[in-house]
Every structure is written in structure tokens, then in C-alpha cells.
C-alpha positions in Angstrom: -66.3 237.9 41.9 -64.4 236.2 39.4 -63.5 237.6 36.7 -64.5 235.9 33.3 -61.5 236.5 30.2 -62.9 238.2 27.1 -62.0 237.2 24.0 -60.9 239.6 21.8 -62.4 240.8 18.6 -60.0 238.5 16.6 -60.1 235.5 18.6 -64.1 235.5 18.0 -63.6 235.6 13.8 -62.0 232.6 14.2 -64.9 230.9 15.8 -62.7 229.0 17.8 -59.9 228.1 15.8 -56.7 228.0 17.2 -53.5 230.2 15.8 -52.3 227.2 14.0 -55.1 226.0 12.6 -55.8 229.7 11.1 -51.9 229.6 9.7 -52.8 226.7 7.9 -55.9 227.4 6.4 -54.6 230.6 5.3 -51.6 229.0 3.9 -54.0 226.1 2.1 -56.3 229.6 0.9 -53.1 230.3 -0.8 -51.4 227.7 -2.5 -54.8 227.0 -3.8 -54.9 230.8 -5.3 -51.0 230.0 -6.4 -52.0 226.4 -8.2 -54.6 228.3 -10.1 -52.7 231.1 -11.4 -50.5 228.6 -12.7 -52.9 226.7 -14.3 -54.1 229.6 -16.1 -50.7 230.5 -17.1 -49.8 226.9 -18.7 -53.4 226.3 -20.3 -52.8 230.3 -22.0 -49.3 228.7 -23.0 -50.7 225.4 -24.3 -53.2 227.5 -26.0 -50.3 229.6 -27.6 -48.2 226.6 -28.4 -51.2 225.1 -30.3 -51.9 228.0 -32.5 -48.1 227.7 -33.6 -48.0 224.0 -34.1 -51.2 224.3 -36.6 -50.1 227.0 -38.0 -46.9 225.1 -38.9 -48.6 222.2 -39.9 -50.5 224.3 -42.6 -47.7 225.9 -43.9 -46.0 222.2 -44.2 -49.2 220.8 -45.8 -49.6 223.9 -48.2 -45.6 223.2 -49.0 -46.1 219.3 -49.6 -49.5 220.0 -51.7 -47.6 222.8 -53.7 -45.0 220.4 -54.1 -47.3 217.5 -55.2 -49.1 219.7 -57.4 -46.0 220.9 -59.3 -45.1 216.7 -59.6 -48.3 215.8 -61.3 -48.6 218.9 -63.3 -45.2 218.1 -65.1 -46.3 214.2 -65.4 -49.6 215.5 -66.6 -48.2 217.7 -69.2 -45.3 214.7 -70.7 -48.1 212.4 -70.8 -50.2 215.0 -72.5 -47.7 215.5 -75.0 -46.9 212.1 -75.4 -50.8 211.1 -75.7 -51.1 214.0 -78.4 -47.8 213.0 -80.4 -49.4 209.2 -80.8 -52.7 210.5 -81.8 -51.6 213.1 -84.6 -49.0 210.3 -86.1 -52.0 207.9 -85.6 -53.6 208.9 -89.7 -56.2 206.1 -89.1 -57.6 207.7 -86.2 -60.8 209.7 -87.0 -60.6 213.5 -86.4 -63.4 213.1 -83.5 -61.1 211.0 -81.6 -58.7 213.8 -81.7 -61.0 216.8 -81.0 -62.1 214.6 -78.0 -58.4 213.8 -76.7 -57.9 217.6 -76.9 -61.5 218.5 -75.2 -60.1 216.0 -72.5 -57.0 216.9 -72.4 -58.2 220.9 -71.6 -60.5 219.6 -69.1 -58.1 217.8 -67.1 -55.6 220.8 -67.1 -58.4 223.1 -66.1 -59.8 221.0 -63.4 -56.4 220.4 -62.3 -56.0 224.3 -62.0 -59.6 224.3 -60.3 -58.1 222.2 -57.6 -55.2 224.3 -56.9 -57.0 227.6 -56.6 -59.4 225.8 -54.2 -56.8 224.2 -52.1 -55.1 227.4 -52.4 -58.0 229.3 -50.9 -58.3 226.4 -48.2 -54.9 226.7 -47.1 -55.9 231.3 -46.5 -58.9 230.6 -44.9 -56.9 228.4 -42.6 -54.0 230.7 -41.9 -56.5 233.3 -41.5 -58.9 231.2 -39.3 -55.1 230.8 -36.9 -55.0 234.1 -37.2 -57.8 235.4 -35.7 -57.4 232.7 -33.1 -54.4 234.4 -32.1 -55.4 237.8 -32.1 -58.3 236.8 -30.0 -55.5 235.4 -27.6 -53.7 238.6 -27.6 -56.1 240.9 -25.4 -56.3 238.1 -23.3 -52.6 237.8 -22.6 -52.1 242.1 -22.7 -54.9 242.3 -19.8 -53.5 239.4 -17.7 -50.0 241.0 -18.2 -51.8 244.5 -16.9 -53.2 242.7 -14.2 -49.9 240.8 -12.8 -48.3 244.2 -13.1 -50.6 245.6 -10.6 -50.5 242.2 -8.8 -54.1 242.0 -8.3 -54.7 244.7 -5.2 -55.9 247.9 -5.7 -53.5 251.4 -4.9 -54.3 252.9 -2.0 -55.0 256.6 -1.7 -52.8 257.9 0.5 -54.5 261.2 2.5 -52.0 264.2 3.5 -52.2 264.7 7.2 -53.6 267.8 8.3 -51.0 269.8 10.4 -51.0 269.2 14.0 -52.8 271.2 15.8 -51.9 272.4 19.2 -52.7 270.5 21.9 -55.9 271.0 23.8 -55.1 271.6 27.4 -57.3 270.6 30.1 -59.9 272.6 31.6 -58.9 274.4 34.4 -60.2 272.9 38.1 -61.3 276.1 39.5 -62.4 275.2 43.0 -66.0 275.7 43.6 
């Protein structure tokens, strides 16, 4: 008879793949799992680096607008005074004129202090809108740092051995 060769156990997982050819799909299996870790890793970095970079262009917007503000308030206020100081010496000018130069000139300051409260606010709810985009971003990062800790496999339980036992003998052959 001949004798036919089994395969063993493994061989037939493979469904007829050779050794190699198992290597390297096991090795393609894991650079994949490698290229995506990274990925992850640089988009949670982009991610990061974003939330700085607008948060840093606020505070650089809120500094120019502060800046600006102060500007126009101080050319605001010498033309003010200059406006008022030609229309008190001005005697032929009726006193309506001047009660509306002054109503005018109080609007303008007041709408002028309107705009900085409101760009103000703008400039908080963006800081805090950032904010929250990077606490959200936080929990994120703590877990994937807790789960590269415990690099991804779970611990195994280790059982204590029960003491060895003596060893069985054999049954006695008693001859029949």
C-alpha cells in the first residue's frame, strides 16, 4: 500500500499557501496595521497643531483689533475736540447745530464702545470655542496613550500549577 502524506493541521489553514507566501502576507498584514497607527498619530498631531495655530491667530487678531481700536479712539477723540472747539467759537452757528454735533458726537463714542464690547465678546467665544476643541482632544489623546501602554493585547492570567502529583504506576500484569 502506499502510504499517502498528511498534512498537518497548519499546513491546511493555509489552504495551500506556501511558508513564504504566509511570511509575506503576514508581514504586508503588518506594515498595513503599522502605516495606520501612524496615520492616526500625525492626523491627532495635525489636529493639535491646528487648535494652536487658531488659537494664536485669535490672540494676534484680538491684539491688532485692540491696537486699532486704541488708534481710532485717540483720532476720534482730537477730532472730537477739534470739531467741538470750532463750533463753540463759531457765535453764528445756531444752538441746534451744537446740541446736534454733541448728540452725534455721543453716538459715535457709544457706538464705537458698542463695537469693542462685541468684538470683545467675539474674540471669548472664539478662545472658548478652541478651547473646548481641545479638551474634546484631550480624552482622545489620554485613552490612546492608555492603550499604547498596554500595546493593544490583553494580560494574560497566569494559573498556579497544582503540585505534582505522584506518578501513577502501572497496573500490575498478574498472570491469569
Amino acid at each position: 500500500m502506499a502510504t499517502t502524506k498528511r498534512k498537518s493541521p497548519r499546513t491546511q489553514k493555509r489552504t495551500g499557501l506556501s511558508e513564504v507566501e504566509h511570511r509575506a502576507e503576514k508581514a504586508v498584514s503588518k506594515a498595513g496595521k503599522d502605516a495606520q497607527k501612524a496615520m492616526n498619530k500625525a492626523t491627532k498631531q495635525t489636529r493639535e497643531r491646528a487648535a494652536k495655530l487658531a488659537k494664536n491667530v485669535v490672540e494676534f487678531e484680538k491684539t491688532t483689533f485692540d491696537g486699532t481700536a486704541k488708534l481710532a479712539g485717540g483720532l476720534q477723540e482730537r477730532s472730537e475736540k477739534l470739531l467741538l472747539q470750532v463750533i463753540n467759537q463759531s457765535e453764528w452757528l445756531p444752538k441746534e447745530v451744537k446740541k446736534g454735533v454733541d448728540e452725534w458726537v455721543k453716538m459715535v463714542r457709544r457706538a464705537r464702545a458698542d463695537f469693542t464690547k462685541t468684538m470683545d465678546r467675539s474674540f471669548k467665544l472664539m478662545n472658548d470655542l478652541i478651547e473646548r476643541m481641545e479638551a474634546a482632544e484631550a480624552p482622545k489623546k489620554a485613552r490612546a496613550h492608555h492603550a499604547s501602554s498596554t500595546s493593544g493585547k490583553p494580560k494574560r492570567k497566569t494559573r498556579k500549577r497544582a503540585p505534582a502529583k505522584a506518578k501513577r504506576r502501572a497496573p500490575s500484569r498478574k498472570a491469569a
